[in-house]
py3Dmol code that shows the C-alpha trace and the ligand (Angstrom):
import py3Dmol

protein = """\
ATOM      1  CA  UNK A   1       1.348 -52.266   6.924  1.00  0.00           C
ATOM      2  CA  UNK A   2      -1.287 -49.437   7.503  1.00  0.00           C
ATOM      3  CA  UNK A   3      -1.959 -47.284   4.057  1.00  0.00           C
ATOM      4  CA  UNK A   4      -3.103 -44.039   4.431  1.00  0.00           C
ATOM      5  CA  UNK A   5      -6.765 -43.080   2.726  1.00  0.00           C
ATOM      6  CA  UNK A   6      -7.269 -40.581   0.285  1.00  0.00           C
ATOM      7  CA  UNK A   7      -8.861 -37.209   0.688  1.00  0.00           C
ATOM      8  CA  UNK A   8     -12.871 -37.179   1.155  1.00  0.00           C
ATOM      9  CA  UNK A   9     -14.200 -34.526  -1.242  1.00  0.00           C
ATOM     10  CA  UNK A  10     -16.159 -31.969  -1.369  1.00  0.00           C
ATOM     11  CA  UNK A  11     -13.708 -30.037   0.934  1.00  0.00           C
ATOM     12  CA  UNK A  12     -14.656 -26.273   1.749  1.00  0.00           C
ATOM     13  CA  UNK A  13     -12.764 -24.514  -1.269  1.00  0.00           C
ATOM     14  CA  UNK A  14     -11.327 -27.018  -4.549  1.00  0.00           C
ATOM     15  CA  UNK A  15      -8.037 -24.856  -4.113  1.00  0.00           C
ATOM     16  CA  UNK A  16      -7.973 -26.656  -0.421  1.00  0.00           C
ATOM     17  CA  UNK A  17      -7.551 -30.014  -2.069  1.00  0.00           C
ATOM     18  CA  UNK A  18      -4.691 -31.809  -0.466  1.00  0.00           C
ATOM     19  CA  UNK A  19      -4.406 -29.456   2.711  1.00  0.00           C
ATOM     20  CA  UNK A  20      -5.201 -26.192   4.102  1.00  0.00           C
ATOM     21  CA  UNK A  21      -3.181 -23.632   6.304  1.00  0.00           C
ATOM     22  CA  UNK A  22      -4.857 -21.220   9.118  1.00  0.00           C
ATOM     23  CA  UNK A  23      -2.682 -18.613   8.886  1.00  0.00           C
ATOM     24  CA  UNK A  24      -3.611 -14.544   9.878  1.00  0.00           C
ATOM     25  CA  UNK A  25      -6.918 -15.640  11.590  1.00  0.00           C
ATOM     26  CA  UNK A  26      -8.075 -17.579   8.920  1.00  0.00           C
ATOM     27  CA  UNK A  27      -8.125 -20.817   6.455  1.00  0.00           C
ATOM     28  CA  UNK A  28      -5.987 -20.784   3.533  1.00  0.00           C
ATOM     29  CA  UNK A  29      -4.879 -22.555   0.864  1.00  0.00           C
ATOM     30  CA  UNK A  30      -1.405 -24.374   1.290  1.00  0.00           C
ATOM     31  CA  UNK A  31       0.545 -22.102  -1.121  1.00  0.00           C
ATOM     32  CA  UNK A  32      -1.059 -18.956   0.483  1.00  0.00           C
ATOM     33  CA  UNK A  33       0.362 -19.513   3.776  1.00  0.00           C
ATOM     34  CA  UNK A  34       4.000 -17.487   4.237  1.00  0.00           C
ATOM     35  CA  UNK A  35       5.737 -15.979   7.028  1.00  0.00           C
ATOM     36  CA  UNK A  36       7.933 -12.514   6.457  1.00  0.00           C
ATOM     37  CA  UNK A  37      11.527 -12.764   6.121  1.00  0.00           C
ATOM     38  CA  UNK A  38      12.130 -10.686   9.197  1.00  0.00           C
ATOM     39  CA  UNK A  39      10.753 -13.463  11.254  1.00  0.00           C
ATOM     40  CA  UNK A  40      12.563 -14.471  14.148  1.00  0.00           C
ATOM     41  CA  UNK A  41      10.750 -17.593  13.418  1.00  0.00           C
ATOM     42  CA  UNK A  42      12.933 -17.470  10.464  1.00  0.00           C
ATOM     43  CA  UNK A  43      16.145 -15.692  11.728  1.00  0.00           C
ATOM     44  CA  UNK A  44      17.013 -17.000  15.054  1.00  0.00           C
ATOM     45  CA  UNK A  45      14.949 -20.457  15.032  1.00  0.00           C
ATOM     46  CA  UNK A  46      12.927 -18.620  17.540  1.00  0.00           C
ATOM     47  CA  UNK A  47       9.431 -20.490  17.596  1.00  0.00           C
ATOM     48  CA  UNK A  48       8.026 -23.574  18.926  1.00  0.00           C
ATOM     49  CA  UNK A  49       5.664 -26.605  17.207  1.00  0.00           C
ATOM     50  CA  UNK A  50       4.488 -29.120  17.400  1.00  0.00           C
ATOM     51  CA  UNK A  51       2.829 -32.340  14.683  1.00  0.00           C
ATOM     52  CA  UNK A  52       0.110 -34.354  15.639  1.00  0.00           C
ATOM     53  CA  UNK A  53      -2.208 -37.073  13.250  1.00  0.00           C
ATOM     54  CA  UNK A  54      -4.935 -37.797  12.646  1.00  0.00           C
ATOM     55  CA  UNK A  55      -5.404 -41.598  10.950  1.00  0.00           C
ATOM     56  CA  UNK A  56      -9.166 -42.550   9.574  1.00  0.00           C
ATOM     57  CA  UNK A  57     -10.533 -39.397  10.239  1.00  0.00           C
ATOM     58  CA  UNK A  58      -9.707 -39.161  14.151  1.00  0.00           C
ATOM     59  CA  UNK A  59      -6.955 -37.332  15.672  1.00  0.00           C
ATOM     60  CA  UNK A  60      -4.606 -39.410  18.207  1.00  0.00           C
ATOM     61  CA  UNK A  61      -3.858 -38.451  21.638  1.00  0.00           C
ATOM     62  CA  UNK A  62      -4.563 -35.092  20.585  1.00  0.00           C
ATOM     63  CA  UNK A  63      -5.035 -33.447  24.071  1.00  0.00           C
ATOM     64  CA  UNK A  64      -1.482 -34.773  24.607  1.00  0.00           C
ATOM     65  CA  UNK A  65       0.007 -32.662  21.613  1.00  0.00           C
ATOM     66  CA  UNK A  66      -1.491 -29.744  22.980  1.00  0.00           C
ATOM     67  CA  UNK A  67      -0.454 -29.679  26.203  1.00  0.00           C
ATOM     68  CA  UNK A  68       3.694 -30.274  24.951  1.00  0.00           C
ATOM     69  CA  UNK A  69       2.338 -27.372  22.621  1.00  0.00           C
ATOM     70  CA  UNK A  70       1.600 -25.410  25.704  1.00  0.00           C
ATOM     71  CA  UNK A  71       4.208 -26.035  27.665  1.00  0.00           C
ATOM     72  CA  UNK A  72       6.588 -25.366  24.959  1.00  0.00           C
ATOM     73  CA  UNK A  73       5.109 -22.061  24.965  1.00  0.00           C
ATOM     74  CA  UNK A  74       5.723 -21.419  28.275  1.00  0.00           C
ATOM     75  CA  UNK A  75       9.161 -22.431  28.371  1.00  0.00           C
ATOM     76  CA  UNK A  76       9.657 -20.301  25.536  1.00  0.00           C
ATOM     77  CA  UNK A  77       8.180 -17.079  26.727  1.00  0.00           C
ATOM     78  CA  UNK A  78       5.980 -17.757  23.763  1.00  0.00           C
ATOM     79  CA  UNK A  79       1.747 -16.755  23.497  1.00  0.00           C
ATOM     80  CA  UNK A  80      -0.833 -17.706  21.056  1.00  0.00           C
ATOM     81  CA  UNK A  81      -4.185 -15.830  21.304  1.00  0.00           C
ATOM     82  CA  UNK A  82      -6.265 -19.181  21.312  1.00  0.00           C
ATOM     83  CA  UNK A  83      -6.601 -21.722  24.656  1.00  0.00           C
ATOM     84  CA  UNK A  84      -6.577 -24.991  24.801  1.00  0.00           C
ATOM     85  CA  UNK A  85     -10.430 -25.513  23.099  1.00  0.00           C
ATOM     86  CA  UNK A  86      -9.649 -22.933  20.914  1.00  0.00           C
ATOM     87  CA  UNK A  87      -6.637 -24.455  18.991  1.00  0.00           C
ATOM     88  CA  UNK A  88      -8.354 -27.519  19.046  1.00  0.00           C
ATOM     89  CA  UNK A  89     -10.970 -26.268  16.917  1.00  0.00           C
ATOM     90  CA  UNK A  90      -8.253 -24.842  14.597  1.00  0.00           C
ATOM     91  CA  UNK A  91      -6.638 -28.213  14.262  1.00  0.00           C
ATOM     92  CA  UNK A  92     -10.165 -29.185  13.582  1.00  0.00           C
ATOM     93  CA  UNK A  93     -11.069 -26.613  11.270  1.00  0.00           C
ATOM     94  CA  UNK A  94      -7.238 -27.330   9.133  1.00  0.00           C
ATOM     95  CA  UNK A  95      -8.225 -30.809   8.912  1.00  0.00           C
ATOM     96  CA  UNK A  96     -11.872 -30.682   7.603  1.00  0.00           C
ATOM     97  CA  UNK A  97     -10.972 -27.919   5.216  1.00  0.00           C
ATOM     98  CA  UNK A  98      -8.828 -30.448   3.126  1.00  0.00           C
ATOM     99  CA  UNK A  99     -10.840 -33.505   3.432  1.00  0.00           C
ATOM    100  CA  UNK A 100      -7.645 -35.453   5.191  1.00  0.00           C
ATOM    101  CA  UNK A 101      -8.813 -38.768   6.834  1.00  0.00           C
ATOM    102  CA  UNK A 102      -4.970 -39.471   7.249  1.00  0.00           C
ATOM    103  CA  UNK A 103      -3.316 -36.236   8.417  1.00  0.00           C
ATOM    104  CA  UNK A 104      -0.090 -34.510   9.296  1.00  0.00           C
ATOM    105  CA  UNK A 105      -1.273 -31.312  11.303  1.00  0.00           C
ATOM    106  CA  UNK A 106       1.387 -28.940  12.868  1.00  0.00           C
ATOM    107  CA  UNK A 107       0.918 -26.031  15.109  1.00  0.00           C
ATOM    108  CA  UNK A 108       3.465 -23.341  15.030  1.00  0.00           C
ATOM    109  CA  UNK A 109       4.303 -19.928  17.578  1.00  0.00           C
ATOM    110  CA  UNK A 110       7.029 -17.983  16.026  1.00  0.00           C
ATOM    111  CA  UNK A 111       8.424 -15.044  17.954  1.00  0.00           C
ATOM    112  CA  UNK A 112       7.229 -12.720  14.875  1.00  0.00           C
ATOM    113  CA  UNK A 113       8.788  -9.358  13.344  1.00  0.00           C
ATOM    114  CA  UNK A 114      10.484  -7.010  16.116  1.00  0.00           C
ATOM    115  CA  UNK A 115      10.300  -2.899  15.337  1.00  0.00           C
ATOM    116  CA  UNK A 116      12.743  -2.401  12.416  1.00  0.00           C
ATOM    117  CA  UNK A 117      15.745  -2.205  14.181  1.00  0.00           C
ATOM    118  CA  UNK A 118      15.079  -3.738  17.270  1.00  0.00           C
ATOM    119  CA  UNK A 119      16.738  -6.770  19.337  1.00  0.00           C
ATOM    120  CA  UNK A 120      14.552  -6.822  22.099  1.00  0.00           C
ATOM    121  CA  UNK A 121      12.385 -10.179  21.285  1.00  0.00           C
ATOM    122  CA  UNK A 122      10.135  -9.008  24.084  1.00  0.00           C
ATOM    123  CA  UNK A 123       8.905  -6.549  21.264  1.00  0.00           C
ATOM    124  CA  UNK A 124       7.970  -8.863  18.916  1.00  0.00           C
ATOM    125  CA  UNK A 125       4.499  -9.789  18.512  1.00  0.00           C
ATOM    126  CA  UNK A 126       4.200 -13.991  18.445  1.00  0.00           C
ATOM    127  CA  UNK A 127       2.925 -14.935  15.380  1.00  0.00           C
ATOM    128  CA  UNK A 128       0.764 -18.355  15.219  1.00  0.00           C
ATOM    129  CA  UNK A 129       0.221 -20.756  12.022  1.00  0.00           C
ATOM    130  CA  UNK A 130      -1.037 -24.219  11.588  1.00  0.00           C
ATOM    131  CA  UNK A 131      -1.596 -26.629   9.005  1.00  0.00           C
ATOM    132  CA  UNK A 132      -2.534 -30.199   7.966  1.00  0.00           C
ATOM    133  CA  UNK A 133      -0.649 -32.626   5.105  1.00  0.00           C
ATOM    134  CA  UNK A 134      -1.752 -35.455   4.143  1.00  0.00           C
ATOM    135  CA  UNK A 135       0.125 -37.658   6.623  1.00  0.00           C
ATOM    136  CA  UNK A 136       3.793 -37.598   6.265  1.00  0.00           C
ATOM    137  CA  UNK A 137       5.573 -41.285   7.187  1.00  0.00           C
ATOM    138  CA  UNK A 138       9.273 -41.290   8.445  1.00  0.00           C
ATOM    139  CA  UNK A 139      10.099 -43.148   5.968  1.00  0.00           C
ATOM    140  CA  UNK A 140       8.781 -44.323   2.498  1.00  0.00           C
ATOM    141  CA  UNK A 141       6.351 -47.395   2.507  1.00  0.00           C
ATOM    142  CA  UNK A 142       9.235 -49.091   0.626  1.00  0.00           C
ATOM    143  CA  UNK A 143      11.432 -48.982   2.783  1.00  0.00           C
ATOM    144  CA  UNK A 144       9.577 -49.631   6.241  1.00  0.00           C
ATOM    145  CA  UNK A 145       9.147 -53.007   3.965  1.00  0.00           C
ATOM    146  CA  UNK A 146      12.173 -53.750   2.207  1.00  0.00           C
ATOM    147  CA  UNK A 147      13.560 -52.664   6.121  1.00  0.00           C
ATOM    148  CA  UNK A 148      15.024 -49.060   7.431  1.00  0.00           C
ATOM    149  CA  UNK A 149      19.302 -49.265   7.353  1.00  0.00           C
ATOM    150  CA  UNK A 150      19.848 -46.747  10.386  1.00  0.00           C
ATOM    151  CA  UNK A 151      22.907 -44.907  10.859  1.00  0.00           C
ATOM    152  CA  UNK A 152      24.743 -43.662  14.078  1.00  0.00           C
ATOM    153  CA  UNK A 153      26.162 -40.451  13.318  1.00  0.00           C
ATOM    154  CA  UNK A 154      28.824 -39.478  15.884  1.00  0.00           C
ATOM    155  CA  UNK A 155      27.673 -35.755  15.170  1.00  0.00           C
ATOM    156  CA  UNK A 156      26.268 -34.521  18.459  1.00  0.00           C
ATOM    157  CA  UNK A 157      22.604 -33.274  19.230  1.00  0.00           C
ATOM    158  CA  UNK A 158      22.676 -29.692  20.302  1.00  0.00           C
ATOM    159  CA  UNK A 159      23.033 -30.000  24.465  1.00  0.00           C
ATOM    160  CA  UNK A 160      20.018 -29.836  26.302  1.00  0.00           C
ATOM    161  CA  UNK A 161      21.867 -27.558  28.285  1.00  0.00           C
ATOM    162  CA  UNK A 162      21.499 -25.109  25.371  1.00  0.00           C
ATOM    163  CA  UNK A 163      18.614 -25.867  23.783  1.00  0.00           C
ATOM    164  CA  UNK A 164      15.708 -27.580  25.537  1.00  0.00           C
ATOM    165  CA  UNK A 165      14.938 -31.028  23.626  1.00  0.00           C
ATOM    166  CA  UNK A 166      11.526 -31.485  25.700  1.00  0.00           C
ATOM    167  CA  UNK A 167      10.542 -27.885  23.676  1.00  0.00           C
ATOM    168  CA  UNK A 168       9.576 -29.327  20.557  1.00  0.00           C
ATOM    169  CA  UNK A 169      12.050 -26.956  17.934  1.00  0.00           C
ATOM    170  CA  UNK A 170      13.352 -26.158  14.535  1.00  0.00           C
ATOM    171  CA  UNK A 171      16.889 -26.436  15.565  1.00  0.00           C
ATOM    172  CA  UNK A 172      17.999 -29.241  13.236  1.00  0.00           C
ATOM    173  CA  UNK A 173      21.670 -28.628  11.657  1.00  0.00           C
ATOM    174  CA  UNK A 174      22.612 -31.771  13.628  1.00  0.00           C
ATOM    175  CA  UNK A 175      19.949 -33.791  12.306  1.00  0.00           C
ATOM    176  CA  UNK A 176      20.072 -32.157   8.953  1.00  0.00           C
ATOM    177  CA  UNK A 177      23.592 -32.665   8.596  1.00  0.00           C
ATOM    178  CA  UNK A 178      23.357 -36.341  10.149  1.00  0.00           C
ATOM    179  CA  UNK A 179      21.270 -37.180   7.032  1.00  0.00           C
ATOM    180  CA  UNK A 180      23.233 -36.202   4.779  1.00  0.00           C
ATOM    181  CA  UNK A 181      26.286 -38.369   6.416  1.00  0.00           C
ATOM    182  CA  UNK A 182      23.563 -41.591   6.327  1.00  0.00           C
ATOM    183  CA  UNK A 183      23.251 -40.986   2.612  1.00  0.00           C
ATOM    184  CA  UNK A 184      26.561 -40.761   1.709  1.00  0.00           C
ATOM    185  CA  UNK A 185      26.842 -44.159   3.464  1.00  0.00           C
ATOM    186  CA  UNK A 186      23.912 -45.573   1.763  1.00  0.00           C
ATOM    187  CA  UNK A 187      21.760 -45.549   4.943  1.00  0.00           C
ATOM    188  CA  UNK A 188      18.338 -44.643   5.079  1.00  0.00           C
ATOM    189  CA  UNK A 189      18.270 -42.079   8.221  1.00  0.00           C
ATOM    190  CA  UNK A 190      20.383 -41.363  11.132  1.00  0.00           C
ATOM    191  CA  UNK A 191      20.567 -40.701  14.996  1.00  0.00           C
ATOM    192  CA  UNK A 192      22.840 -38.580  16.971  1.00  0.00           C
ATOM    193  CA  UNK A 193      24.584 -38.929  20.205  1.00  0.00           C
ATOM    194  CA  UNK A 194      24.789 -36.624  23.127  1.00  0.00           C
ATOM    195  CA  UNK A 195      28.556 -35.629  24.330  1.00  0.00           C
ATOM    196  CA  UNK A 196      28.992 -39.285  26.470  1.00  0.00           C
ATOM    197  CA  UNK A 197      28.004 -40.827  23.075  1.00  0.00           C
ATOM    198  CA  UNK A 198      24.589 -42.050  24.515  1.00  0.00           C
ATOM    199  CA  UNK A 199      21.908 -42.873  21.602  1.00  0.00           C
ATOM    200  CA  UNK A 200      20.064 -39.507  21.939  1.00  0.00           C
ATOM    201  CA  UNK A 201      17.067 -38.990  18.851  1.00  0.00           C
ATOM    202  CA  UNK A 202      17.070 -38.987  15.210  1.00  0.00           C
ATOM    203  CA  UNK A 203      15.369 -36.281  12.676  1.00  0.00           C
ATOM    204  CA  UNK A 204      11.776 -36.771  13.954  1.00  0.00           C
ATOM    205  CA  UNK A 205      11.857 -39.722  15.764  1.00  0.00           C
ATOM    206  CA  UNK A 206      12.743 -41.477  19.133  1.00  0.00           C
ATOM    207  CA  UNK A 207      15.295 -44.301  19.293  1.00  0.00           C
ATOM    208  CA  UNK A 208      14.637 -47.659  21.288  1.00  0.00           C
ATOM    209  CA  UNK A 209      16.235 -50.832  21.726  1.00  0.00           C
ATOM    210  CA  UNK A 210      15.095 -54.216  22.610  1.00  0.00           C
ATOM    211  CA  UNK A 211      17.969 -56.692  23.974  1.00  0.00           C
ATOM    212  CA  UNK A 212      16.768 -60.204  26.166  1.00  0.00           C
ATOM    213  CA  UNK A 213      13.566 -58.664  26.046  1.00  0.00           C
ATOM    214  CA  UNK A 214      14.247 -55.661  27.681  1.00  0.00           C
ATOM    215  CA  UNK A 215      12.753 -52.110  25.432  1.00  0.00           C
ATOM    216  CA  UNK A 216      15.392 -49.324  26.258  1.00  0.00           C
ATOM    217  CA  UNK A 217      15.044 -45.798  25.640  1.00  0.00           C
ATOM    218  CA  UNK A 218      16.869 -42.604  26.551  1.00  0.00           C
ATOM    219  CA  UNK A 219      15.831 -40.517  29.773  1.00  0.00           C
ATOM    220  CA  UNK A 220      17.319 -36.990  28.765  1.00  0.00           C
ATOM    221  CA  UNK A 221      18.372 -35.052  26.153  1.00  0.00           C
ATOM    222  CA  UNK A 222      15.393 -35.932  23.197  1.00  0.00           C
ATOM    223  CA  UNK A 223      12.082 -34.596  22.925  1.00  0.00           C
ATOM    224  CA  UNK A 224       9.432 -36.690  25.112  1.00  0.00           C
ATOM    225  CA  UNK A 225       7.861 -37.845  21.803  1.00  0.00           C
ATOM    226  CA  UNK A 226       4.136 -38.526  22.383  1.00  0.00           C
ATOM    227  CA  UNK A 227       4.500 -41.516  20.433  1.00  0.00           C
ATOM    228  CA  UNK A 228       7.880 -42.731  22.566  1.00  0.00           C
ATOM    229  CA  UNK A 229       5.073 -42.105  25.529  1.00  0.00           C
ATOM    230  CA  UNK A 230       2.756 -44.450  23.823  1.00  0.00           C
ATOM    231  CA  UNK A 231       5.491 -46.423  23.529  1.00  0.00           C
ATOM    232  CA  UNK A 232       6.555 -46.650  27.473  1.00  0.00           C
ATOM    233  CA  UNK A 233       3.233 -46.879  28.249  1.00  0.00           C
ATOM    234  CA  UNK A 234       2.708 -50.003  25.947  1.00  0.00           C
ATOM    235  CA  UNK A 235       5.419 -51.981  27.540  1.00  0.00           C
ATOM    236  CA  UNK A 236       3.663 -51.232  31.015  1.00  0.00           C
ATOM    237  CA  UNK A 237       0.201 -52.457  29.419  1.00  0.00           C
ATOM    238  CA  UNK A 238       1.847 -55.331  27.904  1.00  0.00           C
ATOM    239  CA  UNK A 239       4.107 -56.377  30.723  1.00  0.00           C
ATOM    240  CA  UNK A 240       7.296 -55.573  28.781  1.00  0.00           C
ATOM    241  CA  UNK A 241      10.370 -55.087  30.917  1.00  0.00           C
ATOM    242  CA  UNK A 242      11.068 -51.650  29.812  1.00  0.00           C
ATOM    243  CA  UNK A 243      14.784 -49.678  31.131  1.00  0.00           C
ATOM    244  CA  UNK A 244      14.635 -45.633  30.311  1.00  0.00           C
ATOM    245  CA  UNK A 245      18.250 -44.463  31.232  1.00  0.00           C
ATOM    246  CA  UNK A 246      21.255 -43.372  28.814  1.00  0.00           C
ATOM    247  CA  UNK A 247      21.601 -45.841  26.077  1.00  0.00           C
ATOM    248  CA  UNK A 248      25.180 -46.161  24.651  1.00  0.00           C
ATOM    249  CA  UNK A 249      25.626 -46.456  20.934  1.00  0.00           C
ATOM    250  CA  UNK A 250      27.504 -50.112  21.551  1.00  0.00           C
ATOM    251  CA  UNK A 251      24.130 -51.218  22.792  1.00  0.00           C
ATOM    252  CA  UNK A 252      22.381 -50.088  19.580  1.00  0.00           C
ATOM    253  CA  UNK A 253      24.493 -52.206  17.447  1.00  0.00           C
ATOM    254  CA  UNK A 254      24.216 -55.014  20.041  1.00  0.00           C
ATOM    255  CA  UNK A 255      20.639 -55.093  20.268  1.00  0.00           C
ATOM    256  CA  UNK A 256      18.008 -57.815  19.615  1.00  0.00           C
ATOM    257  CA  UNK A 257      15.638 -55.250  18.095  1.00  0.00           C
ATOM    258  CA  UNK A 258      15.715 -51.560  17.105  1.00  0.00           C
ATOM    259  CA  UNK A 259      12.538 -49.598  16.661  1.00  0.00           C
ATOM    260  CA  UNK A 260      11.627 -45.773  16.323  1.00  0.00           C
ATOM    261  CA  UNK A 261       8.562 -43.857  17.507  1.00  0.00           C
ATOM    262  CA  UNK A 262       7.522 -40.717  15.576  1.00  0.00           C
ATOM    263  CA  UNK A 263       4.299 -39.135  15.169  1.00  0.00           C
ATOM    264  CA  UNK A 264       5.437 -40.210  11.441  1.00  0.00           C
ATOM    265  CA  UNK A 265       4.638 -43.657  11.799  1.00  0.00           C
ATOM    266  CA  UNK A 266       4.085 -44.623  15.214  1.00  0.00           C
ATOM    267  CA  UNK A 267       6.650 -47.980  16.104  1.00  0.00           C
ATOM    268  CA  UNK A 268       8.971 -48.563  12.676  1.00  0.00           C
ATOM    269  CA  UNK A 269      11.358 -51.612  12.784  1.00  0.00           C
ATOM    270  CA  UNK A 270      14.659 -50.863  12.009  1.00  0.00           C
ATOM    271  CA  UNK A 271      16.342 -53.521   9.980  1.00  0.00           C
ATOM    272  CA  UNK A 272      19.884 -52.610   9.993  1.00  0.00           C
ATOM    273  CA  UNK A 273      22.205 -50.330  11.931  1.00  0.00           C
ATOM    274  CA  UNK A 274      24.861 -48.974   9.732  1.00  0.00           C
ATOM    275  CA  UNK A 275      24.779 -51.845   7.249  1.00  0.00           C
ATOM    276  CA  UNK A 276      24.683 -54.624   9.672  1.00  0.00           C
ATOM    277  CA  UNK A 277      21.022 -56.787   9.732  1.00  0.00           C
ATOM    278  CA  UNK A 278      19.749 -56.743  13.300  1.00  0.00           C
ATOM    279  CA  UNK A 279      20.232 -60.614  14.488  1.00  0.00           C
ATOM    280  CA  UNK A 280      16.168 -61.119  14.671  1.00  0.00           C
ATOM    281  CA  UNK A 281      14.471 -61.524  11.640  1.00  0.00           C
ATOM    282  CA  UNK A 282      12.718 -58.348  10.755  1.00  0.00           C
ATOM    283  CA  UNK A 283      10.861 -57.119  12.103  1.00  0.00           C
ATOM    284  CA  UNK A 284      11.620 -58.603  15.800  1.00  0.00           C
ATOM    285  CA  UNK A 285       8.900 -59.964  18.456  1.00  0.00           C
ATOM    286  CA  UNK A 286       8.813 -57.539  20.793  1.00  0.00           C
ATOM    287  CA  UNK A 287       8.421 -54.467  18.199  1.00  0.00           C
ATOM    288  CA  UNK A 288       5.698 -56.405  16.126  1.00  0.00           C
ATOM    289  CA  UNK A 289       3.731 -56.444  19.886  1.00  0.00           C
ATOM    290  CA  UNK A 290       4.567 -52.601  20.078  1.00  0.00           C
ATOM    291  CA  UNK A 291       3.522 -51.719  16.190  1.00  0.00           C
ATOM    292  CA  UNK A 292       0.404 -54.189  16.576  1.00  0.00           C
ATOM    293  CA  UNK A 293      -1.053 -52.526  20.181  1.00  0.00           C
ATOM    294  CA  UNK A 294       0.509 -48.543  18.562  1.00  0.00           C
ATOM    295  CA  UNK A 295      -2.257 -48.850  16.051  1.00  0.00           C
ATOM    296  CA  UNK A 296      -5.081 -51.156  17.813  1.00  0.00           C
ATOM    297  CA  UNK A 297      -4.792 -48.129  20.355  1.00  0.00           C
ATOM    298  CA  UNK A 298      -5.874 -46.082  17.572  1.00  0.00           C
ATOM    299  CA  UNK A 299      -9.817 -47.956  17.961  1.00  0.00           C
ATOM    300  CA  UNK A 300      -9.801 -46.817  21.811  1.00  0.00           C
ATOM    301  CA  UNK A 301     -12.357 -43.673  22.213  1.00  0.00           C
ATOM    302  CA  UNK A 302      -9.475 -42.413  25.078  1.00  0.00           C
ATOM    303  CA  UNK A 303      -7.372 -41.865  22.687  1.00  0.00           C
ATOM    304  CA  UNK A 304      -9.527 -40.603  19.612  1.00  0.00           C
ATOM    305  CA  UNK A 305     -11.073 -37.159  18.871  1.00  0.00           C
ATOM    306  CA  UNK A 306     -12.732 -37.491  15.564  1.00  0.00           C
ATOM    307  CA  UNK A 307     -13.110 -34.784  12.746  1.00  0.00           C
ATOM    308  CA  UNK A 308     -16.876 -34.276  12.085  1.00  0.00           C
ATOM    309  CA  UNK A 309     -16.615 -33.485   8.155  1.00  0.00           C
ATOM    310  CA  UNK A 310     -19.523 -32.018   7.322  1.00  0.00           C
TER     311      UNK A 310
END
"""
ligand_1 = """\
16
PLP
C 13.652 -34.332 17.298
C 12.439 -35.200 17.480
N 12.483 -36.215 18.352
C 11.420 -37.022 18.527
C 10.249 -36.858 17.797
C 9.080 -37.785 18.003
O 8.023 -37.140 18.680
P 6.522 -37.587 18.501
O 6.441 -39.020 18.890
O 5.743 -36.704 19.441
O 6.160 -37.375 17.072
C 10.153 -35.793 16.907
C 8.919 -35.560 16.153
O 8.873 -34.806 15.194
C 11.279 -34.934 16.747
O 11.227 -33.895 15.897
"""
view = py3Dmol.view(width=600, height=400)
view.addModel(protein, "pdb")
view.setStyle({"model": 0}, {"cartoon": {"style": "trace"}})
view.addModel(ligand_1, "xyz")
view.setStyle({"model": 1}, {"stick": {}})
view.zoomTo()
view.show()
């Protein structure tokens, strides 16, 4: 079980203890960093983000979060004034402020405030935030022991038709509401289908399934989580039969093994699936392979951009 390390004082400003923001062009405390009401950030969901880590005082596959960040962006009609270098540095700059060794650090490109009046998003000016947390898990250390209960809502994931999944976005009434539904059931977090009932994702987190040794995962419809990618590209390494195609709920709750893959945690077992214990014991073969090589990758310079605190 990895346990994240607490902050490294002395971090730029004591009020930046615990995380900072870069908000209008500059570093800022957590609690100074707001966006106006008239948003459409705020109003219409209209922005893009996305979360990457950073674990012992290195960011992970950071390059890879910010080019999903960019092509989000893109797909959104969406500009930020920095490029590529540029919002590295901020991501940089976010996480050295606060002293995190183990970070959550999000980027964010709202559409901003149109004219008073206006409905024409074109005359918005995009607005662009980040921050970093210390790092935020999926689920409680408690429970990724004592074992995640996951629940299959039958609530559907807004269609990729309307909404593209790959665009990392804040448009989470499904997977807000499927939450609730787990905890009225006693579960600990929930997935959603797609309008087949295929397995689609959960509220921050990919959904796999391991059944005679074979890791499945869905093709469409869920965001290509960076850590689902490290994932896929595991199984290749490892020589794990691997099968990404539409995954029907039935073969959730017929599976060997369950995992999830989230930024938030990298691979976490799943236990149970609505109430019922998975038949390996916890946590299964193949994902103990997948969680073990997830966080030795973490050592490989490839994949690590380290934080030079000063
Ligand atoms: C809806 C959704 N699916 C999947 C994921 C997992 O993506 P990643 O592995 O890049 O964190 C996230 C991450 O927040 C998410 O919000």
């Amino acid at each position: 079980m990895h346990t994240p390390r607490p902050p490294v004082p002395p971090f730029d400003d004591p009020r930046l203890e615990g995380g900072a923001a870069f908000a209008e062009g500059r570093i800022v405390p957590l609690s100074d960093a707001k966006i106006s009401l008239f948003d459409w950030g705020f109003t219409r969901s209209d922005a893009t983000y996305d979360v990457a880590s950073t674990w012992q005082g290195a960011f992970f596959r950071l390059d890879d979060h910010i080019e999903r960040f960019f092509a989000s962006l893109d797909k959104m009609r969406l500009r930020i004034p920095y490029d590529r270098a540029g919002l590295r540095e901020v991501l940089h700059r976010c996480v050295r402020a606060g002293g995190l060794q183990d970070a959550y650090v999000a980027m964010v490109c709202t559409r901003g405030v149109p004219p008073r009046g206006a409905r024409d998003p074109r005359l918005a000016e995009n607005r662009f935030y980040a921050y970093a947390l210390p790092f935020v898990w999926i689920a409680p250390r408690e429970k990724q022991l004592a074992g995640i209960d996951l629940h299959i809502s039958q609530r559907q994931r807004i269609a990729p038709e309307s909404v593209d999944p790959t665009v990392k976005n804040y448009h989470w009434m499904d997977l807000v509401q499927s939450l609730y539904d787990a905890y009225e059931l006693g579960r600990d977090t929930s997935c959603v289908v797609d309008a087949a009932g295929h397995i689609t994702e959960g509220p921050g987190f990919n959904v796999f399934a391991v059944k005679n040794g074979v890791v499945r995962t869905a093709a469409r419809g869920v965001l290509e989580g960076v850590s689902r990618r490290t994932a896929i590209e595991l199984c290749q390494r490892l020589g794990i039969a691997l099968d990404v195609s539409p995954l029907p709920a039935q073969a959730l709750r017929e599976a060997d093994e369950v995992f999830l893959t989230s930024t938030g945690g990298g691979v976490l077992p799943i236990a149970k699936i609505d109430g019922q214990p998975l038949p390996q014991p916890f946590p299964g073969p193949v994902t103990t392979r997948l969680y073990d090589a997830y966080w030795a990758l973490h050592d490989e310079p490839a994949y690590r951009d380290a934080v030079e605190y000063r």
